[in-house]
GUPARO-305374 format. One record per residue (C-alpha): residue in three letters; residue number from 1; x, y, z. Coordinates in Angstrom, 2 decimals. Layout:
// residues N
+------+-----+---------+---------+---------+
: type : seq :      xx :      yy :      zz :
+------+-----+---------+---------+---------+
:  ALA : NUM :       X :       Y :       Z :
...
+------+-----+---------+---------+---------+
***
This chain:
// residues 310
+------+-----+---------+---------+---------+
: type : seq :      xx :      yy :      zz :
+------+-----+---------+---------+---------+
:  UNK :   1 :   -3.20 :   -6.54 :   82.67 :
:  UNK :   2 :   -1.52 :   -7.10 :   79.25 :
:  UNK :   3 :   -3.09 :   -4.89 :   76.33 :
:  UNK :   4 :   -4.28 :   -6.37 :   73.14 :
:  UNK :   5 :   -1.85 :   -3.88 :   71.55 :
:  UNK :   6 :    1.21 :   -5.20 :   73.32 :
:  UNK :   7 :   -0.19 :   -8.38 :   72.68 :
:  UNK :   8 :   -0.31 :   -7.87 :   69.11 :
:  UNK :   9 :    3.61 :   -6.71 :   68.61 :
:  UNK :  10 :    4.97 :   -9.15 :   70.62 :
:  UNK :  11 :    3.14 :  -11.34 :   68.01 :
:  UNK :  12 :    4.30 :   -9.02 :   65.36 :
:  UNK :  13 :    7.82 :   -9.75 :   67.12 :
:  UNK :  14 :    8.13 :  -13.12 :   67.47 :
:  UNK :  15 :    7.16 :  -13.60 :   63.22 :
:  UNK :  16 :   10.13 :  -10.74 :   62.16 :
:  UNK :  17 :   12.47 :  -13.04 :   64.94 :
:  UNK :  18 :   11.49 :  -16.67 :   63.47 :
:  UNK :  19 :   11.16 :  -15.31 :   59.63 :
:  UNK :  20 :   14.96 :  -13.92 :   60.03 :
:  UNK :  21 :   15.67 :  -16.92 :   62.12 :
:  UNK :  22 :   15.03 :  -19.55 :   59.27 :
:  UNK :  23 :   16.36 :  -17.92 :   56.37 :
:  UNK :  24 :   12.80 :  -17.47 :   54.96 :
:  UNK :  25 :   14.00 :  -13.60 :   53.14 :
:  UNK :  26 :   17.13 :  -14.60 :   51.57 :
:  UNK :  27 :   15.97 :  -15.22 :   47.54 :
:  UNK :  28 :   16.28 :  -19.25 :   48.13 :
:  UNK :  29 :   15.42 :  -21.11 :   51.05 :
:  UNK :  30 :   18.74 :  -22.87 :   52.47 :
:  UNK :  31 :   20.62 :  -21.78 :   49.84 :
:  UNK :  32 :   18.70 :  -22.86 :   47.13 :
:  UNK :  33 :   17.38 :  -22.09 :   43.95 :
:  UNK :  34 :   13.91 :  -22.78 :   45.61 :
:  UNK :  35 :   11.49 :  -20.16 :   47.63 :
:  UNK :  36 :    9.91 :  -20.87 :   50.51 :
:  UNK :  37 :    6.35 :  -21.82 :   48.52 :
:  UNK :  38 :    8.43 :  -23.85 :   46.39 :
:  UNK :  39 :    9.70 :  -25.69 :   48.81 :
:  UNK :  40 :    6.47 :  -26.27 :   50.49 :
:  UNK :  41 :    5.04 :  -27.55 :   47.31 :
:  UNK :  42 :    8.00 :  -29.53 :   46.34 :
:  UNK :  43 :    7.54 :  -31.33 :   50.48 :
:  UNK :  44 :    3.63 :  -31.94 :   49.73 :
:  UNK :  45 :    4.27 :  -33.87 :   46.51 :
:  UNK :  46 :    7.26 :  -35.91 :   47.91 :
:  UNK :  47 :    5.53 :  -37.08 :   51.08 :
:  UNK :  48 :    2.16 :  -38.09 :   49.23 :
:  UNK :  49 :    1.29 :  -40.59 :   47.14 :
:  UNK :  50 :    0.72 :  -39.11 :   44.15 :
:  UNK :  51 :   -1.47 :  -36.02 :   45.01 :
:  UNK :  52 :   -3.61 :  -34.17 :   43.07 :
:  UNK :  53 :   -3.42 :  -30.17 :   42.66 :
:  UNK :  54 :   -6.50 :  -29.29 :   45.27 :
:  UNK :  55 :   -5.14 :  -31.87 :   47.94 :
:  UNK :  56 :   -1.61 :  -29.21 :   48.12 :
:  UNK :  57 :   -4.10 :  -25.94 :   48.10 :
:  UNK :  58 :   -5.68 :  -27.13 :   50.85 :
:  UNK :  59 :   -3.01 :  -28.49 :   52.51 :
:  UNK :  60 :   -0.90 :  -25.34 :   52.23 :
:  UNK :  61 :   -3.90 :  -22.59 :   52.68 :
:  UNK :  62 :   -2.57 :  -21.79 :   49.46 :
:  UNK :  63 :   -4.35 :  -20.03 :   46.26 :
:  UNK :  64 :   -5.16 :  -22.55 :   43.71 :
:  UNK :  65 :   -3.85 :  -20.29 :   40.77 :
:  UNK :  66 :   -0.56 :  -19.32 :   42.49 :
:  UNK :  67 :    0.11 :  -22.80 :   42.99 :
:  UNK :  68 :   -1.25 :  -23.60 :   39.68 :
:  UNK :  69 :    1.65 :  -21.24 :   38.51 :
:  UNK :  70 :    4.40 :  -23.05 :   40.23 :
:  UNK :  71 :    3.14 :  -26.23 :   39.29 :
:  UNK :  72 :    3.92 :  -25.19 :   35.83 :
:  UNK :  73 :    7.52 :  -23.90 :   36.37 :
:  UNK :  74 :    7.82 :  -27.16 :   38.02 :
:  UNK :  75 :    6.57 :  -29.60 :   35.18 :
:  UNK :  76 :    8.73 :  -27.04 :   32.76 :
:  UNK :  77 :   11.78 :  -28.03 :   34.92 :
:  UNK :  78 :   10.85 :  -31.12 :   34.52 :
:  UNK :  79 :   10.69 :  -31.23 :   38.52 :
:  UNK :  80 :    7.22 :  -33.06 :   38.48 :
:  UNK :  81 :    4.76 :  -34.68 :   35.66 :
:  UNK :  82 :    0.69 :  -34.94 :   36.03 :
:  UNK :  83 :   -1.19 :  -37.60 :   34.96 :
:  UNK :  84 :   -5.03 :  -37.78 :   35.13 :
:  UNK :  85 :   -6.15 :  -39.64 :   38.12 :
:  UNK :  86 :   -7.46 :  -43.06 :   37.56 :
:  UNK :  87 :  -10.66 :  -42.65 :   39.59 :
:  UNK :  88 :  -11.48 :  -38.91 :   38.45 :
:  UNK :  89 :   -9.81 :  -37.74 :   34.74 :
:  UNK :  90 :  -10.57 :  -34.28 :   34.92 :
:  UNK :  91 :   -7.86 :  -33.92 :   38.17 :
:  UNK :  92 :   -4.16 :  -35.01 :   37.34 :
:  UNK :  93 :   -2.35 :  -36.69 :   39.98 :
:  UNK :  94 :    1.04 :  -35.23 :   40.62 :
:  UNK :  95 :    4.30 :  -36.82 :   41.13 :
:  UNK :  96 :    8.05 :  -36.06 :   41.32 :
:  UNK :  97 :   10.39 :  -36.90 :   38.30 :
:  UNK :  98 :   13.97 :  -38.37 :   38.98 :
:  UNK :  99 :   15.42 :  -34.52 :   38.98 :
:  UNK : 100 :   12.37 :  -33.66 :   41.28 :
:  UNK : 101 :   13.13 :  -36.51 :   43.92 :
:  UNK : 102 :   16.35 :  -35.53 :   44.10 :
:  UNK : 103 :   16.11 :  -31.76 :   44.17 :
:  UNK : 104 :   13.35 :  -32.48 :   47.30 :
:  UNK : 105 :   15.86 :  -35.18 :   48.84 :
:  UNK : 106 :   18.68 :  -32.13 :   49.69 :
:  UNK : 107 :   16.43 :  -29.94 :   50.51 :
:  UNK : 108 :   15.05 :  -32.39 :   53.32 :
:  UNK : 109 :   18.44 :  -33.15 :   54.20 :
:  UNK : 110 :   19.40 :  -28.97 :   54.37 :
:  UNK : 111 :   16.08 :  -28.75 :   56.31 :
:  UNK : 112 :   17.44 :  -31.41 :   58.72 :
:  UNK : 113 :   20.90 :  -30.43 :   59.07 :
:  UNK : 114 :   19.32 :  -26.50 :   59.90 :
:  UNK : 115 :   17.42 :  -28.35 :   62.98 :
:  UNK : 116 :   20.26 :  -30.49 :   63.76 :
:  UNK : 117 :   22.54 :  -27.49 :   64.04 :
:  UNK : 118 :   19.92 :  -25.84 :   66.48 :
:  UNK : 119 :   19.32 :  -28.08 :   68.65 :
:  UNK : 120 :   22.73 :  -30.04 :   69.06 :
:  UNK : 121 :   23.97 :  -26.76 :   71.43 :
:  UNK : 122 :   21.25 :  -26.81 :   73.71 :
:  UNK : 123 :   20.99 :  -29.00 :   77.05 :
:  UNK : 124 :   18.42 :  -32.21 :   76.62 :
:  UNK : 125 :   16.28 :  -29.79 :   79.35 :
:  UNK : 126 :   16.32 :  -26.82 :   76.89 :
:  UNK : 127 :   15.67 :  -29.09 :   73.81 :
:  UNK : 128 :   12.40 :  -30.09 :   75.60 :
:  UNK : 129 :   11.66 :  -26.43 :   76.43 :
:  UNK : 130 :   11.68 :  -25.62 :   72.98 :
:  UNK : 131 :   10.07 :  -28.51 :   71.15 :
:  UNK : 132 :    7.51 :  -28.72 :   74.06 :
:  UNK : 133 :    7.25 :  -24.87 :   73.10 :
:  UNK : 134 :    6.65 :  -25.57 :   69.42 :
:  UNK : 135 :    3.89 :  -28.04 :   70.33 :
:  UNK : 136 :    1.97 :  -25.70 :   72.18 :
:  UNK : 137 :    1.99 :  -23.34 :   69.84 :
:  UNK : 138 :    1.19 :  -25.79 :   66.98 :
:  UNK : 139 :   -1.45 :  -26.91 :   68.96 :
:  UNK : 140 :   -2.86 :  -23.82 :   69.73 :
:  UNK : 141 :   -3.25 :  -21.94 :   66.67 :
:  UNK : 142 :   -4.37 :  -25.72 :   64.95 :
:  UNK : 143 :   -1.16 :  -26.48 :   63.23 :
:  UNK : 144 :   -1.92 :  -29.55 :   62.56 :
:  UNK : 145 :   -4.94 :  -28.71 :   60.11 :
:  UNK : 146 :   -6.93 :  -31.78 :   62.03 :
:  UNK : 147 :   -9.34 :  -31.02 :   64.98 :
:  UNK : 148 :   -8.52 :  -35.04 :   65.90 :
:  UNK : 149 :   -7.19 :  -35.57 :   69.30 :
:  UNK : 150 :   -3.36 :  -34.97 :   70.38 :
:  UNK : 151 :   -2.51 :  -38.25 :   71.04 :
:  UNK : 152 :   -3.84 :  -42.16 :   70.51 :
:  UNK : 153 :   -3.57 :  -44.91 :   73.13 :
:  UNK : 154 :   -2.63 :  -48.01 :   71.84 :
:  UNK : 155 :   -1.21 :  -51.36 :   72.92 :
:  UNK : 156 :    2.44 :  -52.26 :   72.68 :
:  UNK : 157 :    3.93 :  -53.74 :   69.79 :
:  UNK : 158 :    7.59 :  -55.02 :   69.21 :
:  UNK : 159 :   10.27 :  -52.48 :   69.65 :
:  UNK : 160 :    8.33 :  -50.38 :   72.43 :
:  UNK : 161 :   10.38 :  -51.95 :   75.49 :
:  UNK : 162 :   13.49 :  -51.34 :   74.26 :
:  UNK : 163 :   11.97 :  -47.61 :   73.92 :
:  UNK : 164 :   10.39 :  -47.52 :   77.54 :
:  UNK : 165 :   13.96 :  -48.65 :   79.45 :
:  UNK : 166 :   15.69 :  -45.88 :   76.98 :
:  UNK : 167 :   13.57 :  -43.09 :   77.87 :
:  UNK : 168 :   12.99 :  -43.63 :   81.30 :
:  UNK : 169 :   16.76 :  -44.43 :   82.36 :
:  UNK : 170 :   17.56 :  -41.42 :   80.32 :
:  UNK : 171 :   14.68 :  -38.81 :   81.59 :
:  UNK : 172 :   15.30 :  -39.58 :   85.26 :
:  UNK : 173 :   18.97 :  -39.60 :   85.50 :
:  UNK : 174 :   18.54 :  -35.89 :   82.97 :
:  UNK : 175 :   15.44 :  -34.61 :   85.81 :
:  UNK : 176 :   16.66 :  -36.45 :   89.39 :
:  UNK : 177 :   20.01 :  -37.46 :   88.80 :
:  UNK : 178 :   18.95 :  -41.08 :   89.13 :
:  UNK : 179 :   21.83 :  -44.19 :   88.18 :
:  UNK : 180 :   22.04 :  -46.81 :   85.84 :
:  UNK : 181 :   19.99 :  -48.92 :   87.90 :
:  UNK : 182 :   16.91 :  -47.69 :   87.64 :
:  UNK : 183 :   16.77 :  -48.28 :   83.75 :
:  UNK : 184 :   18.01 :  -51.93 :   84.92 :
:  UNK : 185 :   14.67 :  -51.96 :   86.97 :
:  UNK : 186 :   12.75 :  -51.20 :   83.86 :
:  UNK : 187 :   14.37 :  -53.29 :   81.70 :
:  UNK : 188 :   13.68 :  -56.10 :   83.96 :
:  UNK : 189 :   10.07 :  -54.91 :   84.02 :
:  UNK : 190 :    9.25 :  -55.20 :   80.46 :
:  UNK : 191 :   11.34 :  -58.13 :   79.96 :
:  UNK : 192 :    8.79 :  -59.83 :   82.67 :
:  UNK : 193 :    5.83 :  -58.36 :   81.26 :
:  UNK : 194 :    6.74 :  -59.77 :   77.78 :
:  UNK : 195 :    8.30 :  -63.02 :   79.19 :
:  UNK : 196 :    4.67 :  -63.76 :   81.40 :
:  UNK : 197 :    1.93 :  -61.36 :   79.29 :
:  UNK : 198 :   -1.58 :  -62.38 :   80.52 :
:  UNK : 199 :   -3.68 :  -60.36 :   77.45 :
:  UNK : 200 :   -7.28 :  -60.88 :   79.54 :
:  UNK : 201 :   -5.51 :  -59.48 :   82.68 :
:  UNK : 202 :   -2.40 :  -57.45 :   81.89 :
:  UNK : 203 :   -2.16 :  -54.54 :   79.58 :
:  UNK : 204 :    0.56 :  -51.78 :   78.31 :
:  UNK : 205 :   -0.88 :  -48.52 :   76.64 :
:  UNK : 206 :    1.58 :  -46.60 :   74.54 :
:  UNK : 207 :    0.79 :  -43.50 :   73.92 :
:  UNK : 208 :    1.52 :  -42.10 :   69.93 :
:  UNK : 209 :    1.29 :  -38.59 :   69.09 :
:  UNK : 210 :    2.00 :  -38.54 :   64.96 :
:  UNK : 211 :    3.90 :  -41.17 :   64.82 :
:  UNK : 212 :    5.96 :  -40.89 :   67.60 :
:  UNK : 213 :    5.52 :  -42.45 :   71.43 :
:  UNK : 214 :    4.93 :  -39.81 :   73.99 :
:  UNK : 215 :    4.37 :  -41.93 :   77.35 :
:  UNK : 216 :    3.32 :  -45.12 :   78.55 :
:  UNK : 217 :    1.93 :  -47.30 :   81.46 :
:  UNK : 218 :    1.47 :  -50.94 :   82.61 :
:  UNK : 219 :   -0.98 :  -53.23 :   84.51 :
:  UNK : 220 :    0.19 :  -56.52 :   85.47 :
:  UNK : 221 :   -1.05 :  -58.70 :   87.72 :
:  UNK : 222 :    0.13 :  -58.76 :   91.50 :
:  UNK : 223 :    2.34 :  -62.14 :   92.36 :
:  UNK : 224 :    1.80 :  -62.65 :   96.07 :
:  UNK : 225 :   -2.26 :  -61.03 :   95.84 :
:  UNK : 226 :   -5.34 :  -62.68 :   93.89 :
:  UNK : 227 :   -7.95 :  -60.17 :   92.29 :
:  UNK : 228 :   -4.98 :  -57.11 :   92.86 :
:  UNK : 229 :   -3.13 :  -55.45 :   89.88 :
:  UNK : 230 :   -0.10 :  -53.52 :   89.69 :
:  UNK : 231 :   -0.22 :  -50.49 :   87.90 :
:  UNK : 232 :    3.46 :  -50.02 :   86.60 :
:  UNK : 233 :    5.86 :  -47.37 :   84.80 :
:  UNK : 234 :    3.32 :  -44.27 :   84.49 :
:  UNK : 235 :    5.42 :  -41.97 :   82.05 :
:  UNK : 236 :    4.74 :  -38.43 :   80.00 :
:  UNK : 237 :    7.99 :  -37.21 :   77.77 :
:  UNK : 238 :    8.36 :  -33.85 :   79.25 :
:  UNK : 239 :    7.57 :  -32.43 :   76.19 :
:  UNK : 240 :    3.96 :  -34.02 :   76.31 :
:  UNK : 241 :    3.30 :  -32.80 :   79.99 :
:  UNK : 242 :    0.53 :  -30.36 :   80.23 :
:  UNK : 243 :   -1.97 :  -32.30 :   77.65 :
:  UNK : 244 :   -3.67 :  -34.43 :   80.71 :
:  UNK : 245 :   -1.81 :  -37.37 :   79.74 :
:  UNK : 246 :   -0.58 :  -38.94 :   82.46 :
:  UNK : 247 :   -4.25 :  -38.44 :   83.72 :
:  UNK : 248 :   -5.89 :  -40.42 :   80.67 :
:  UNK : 249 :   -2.88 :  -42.67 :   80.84 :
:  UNK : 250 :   -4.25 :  -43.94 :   84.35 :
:  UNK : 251 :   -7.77 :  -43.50 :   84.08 :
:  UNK : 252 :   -7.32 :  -46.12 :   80.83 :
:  UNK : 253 :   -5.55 :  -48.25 :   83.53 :
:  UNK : 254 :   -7.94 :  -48.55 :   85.60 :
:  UNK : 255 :  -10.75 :  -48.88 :   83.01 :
:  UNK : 256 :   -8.97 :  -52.19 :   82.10 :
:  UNK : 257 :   -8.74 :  -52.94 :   85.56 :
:  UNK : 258 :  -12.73 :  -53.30 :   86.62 :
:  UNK : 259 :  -13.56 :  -54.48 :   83.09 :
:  UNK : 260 :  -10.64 :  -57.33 :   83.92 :
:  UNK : 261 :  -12.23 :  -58.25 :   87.31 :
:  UNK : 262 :   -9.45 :  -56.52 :   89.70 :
:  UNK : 263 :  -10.75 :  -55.66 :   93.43 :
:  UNK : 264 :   -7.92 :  -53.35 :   94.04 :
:  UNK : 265 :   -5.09 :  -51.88 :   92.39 :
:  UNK : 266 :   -1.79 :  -50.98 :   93.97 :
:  UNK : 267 :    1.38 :  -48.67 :   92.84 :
:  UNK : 268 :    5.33 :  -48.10 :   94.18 :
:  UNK : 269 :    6.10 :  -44.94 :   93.36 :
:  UNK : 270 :    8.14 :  -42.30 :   94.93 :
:  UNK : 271 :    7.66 :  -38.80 :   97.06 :
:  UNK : 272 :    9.47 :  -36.69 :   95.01 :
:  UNK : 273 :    7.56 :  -37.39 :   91.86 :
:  UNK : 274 :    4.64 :  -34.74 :   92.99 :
:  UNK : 275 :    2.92 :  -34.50 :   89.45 :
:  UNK : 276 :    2.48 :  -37.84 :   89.72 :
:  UNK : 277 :    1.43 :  -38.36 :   93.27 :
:  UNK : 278 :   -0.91 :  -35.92 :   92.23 :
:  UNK : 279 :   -2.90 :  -37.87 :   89.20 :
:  UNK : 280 :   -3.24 :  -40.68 :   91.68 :
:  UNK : 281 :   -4.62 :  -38.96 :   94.41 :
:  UNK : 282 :   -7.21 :  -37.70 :   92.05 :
:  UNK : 283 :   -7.79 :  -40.87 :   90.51 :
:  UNK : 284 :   -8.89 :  -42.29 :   94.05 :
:  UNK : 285 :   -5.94 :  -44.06 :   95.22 :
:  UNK : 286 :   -5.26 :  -43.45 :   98.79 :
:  UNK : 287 :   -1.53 :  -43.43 :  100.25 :
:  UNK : 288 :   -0.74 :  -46.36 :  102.84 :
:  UNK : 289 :    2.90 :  -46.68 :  103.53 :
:  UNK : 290 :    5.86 :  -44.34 :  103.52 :
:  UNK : 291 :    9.43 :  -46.08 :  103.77 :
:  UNK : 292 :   12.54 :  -44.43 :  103.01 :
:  UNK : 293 :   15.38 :  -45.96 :  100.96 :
:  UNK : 294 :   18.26 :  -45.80 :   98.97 :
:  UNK : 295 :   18.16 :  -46.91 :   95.71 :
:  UNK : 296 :   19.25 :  -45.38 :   92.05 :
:  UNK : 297 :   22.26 :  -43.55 :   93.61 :
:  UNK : 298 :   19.86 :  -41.36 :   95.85 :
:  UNK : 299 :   18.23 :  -41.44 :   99.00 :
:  UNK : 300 :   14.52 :  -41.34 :   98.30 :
:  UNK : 301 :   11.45 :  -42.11 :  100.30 :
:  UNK : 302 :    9.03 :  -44.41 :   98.38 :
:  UNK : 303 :    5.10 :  -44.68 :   98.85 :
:  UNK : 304 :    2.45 :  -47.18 :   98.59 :
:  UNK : 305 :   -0.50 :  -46.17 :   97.00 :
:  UNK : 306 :   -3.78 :  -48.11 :   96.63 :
:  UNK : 307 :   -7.04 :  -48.15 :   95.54 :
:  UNK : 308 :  -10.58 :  -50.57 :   96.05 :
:  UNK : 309 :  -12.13 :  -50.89 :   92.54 :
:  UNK : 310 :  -15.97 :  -50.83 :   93.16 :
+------+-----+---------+---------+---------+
***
C-alpha cells in the first residue's frame, strides 16, 4: 500500500521535473523579457474580448493587487490601455495595444513551437499517451476551472466527414495495421449518409470536447429491413477513452432510435475490437453471427450484433 508520504514527493517530483521541463526558472519565459505571470496575463487579455481586471484574477487564481501591479508595468509599456466598461464605469475593460498584440503574438508562436518540438519525436501512440495523460490530470485536479461536463454531443455540421474518414483510416491502420480501404469504407459511408440524410430517422452525434471533436457515431436506416436501423462508425480518439464515451455515444443512439420508431437495431463490427464489443453487450445487443473474412489487408472475423427496441 502506497504511503501518503511517498505519495506526496512523487507529487513534489513530478512539479521540480515539469517546472525545469518548461523553462518556467530561467528570468523570462521562452526567452523573453516576460515571466511566467506575465505571460499568463498577457494570454488572458489577448484571448478575451476586452476583459476587465477581476475576470484575469479569477481566471488565474491570482491576487488582485499583484496583478494590479503588472497591469501597471504593462499600461507603462504601453503593452495594454483600460478603458471604463460601458455597462459598469467603475471597472476598466482591458485590451492589448499594437506593441501588446504583437509582443503576445511571439510568445504564442514560442509557446507553440516549444510543443511542436515535443511532440514531433514521439510515435502518434506515445503522443496520445501523453496528451491523454495531460487530460486526466487536467481533469482531475479541475483544470478547467468549470465543473461542466467533459464533452457535448452534438449533430454534424459541414466539415465533420471529411474529419471522421481522416481519423478513422488513420487510428486503425496506427492501432491494427488496417489498409487504405477501410478509410475508403468510411468515406463511402458519410458520403451516403450526407447524399440520402433522413433528419426524422437518421442521426450523427459528434462528440466536442473544447472545441475540438473527440468521437462520433451514426444511425441510418437499414436498406433491405423496415422499422431496423443501423448503428454505424462508433469511435473514441484514444485520447478520450476512459471518460464513458463510447458508452454515452451509443446509449444517445439508441435514445434516437425508440423516440424514431425503430423495432430493432443492428451493427457490423469486428472481434478484435473488445472495448467495443463490450459497450454493446452492455447496452443489450445480443451477438448473432460470426463470419470470418478478409478485408483491410487483414484477416479478421466480423460479428453481427443486434438488439429488439421495446
Amino acid at each position: 500500500m502506497r504511503s501518503a508520504a511517498a505519495d506526496i514527493a512523487s507529487f513534489r517530483a513530478f512539479n521540480r521535473m515539469y517546472t525545469r521541463f518548461l523553462g518556467t526558472l530561467q528570468e523570462g519565459l521562452l526567452n523573453t523579457e516576460f515571466t511566467l505571470a506575465e505571460a499568463r496575463i498577457l494570454y488572458e487579455v489577448g484571448t478575451r474580448e476586452a476583459p476587465k481586471a477581476k475576470e484575469i484574477a479569477e481566471a488565474l487564481g491570482m491576487d488582485p493587487g499583484y496583478l494590479s501591479r503588472i497591469l501597471g508595468k504593462f499600461e507603462r509599456d504601453s503593452l495594454l490601455k483600460r478603458k471604463a466598461a460601458e455597462e459598469d464605469g467603475r471597472a476598466a475593460a482591458i485590451t492589448l495595444t499594437r506593441r501588446g498584440a504583437a509582443a503576445f503574438k511571439k510568445l504564442n508562436e514560442l509557446s507553440d513551437e516549444q510543443a511542436r518540438a515535443v511532440l514531433q519525436p514521439l510515435t502518434v501512440k506515445d503522443r496520445e499517451r501523453l496528451i491523454c495523460s495531460m487530460r486526466e490530470i487536467e481533469n482531475l485536479l479541475g483544470g478547467n476551472g468549470s465543473s461542466g461536463p467533459l464533452y457535448v454531443l452534438r449533430p454534424h455540421r459541414v466539415g465533420d466527414m471529411g474529419w471522421v474518414a481522416s481519423r478513422e483510416g488513420a487510428v486503425y491502420a496506427e492501432e491494427y495495421g488496417w489498409d487504405g480501404t477501410f478509410e475508403a469504407l468510411v468515406a463511402g459511408i458519410v458520403s451516403d449518409f450526407i447524399t440520402n440524410f433522413d433528419p426524422a430517422r437518421e442521426r450523427c452525434w459528434i462528440a466536442e470536447a473544447r472545441g475540438q471533436s473527440i468521437g462520433h457515431i451514426f444511425l441510418v436506416k437499414h436498406p433491405e429491413q423496415p422499422n431496423t436501423a443501423k448503428l454505424r462508425l462508433l469511435f473514441v480518439e484514444p485520447s478520450a477513452r476512459g471518460l464513458g464515451l463510447g458508452q454515452a455515444l451509443v446509449s444517445e443512439c439508441l435514445h434516437f432510435a425508440r423516440a424514431a420508431g425503430y423495432k430493432k437495431v443492428v451493427l457490423w463490427t469486428q472481434s478484435m475490437l473488445v472495448a467495443a464489443c463490450r459497450i454493446y453487450k452492455n447496452a443489450g445487443f445480443q451477438l448473432v453471427e460470426e463470419k470470418p473474412h478478409h478485408s483491410f489487408g487483414k484477416n479478421l472475423l466480423g460479428q453481427t450484433w443486434e438488439l429488439e427496441l421495446k
